[in-house]
NUKE-476099 format. One record per residue (C-alpha): x, y, z. Coordinates in steps of 0.05 Angstrom, whole numbers, padded with zeros to 5 digits, always signed. Example, Ala and Ser with C-alpha at 12.3 -4.5 7.8 and 13.67 -1.06 7.14 Angstrom:
+00246-00090+00156 +00273-00021+00143 
% end
This chain:
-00616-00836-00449 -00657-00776-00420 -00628-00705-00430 -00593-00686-00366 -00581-00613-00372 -00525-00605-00311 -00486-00659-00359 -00488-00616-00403 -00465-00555-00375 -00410-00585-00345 -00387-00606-00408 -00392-00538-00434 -00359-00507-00370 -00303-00550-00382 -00290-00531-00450 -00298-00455-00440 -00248-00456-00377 -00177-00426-00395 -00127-00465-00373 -00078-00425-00321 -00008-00420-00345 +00058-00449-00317 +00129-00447-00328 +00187-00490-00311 +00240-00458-00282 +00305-00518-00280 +00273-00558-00235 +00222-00521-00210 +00148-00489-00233 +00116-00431-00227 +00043-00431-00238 -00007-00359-00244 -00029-00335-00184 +00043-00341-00148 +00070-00283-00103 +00124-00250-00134 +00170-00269-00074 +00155-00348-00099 +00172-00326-00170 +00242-00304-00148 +00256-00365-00101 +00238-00416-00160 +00263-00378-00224 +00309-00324-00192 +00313-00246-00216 +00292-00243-00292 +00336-00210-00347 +00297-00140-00354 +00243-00121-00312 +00183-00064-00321 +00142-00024-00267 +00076+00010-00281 +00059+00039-00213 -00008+00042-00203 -00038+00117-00225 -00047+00155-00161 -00094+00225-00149 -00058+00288-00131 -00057+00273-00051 -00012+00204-00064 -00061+00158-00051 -00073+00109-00123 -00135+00125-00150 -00191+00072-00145 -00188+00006-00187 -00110+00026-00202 -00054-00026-00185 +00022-00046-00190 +00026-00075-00254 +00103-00106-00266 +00132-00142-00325 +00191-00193-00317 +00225-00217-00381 +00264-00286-00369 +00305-00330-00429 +00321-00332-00475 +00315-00412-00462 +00316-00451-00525 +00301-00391-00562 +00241-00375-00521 +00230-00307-00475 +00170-00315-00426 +00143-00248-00402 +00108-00250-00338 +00057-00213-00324 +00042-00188-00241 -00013-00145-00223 -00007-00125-00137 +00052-00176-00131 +00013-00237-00161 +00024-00266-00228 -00026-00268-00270 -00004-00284-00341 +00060-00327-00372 +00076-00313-00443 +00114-00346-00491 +00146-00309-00550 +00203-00328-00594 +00274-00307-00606 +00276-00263-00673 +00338-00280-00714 +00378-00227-00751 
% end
C-alpha cells in the first residue's frame, strides 16, 4: 500500500486534538464553550463563585488582551467539585477534583 501522507496526518491530528470537556448537570450537560447564561439554566447558581475582572488602565477602559475571567465551584457530587472555568462569559475549562477527607 503506497504511503499516503494526508492519512497520515489525519491520524496524527486526531490523536493530538484535546478532547473538549463536559459535565452533567441531573439531566442535563454542559459542554466548553457555553455562555454563562446556559451554564445557569442547565446546572443552576454554583456553591462559591470567583471574579477576576479583567485589569483595566487608569482611564477605565481594560487594558488590551485583558478579560473577565470567573470561577464557579459546583458539588460536591459523589465526592467530586468541578470548577469551571469562564473567560468573557464563555466556559472554557471543566475540572474535576476530589473531596479531601479529614
Amino acid at each position: 500500500m503506497p504511503w499516503r501522507p494526508s492519512l497520515c496526518l489525519l491520524v496524527l491530528l486526531s490523536v493530538s486534538l484535546p478532547a473538549a470537556a463536559s459535565m452533567r448537570c441531573g439531566s442535563g450537560l454542559i459542554n466548553e464553550g457555553q455562555s454563562m447564561q446556559e451554564v445557569l439554566a442547565t446546572c443552576g447558581p454554583p456553591v462559591a463563585r470567583q471574579v477576576s475582572p479583567a485589569v483595566r488602565g487608569a482611564n477605565g477602559v481594560p487594558l488590551a488582551g485583558a478579560a473577565d475571567v470567573e470561577r464557579w465551584l459546583y458539588g460536591p457530587t459523589h465526592g467530586m467539585y468541578r470548577i469551571l472555568r469562564f473567560i468573557d462569559g464563555r466556559l472554557v475549562q471543566i475540572e474535576s477534583q476530589r473531596e479531601r477527607g479529614p
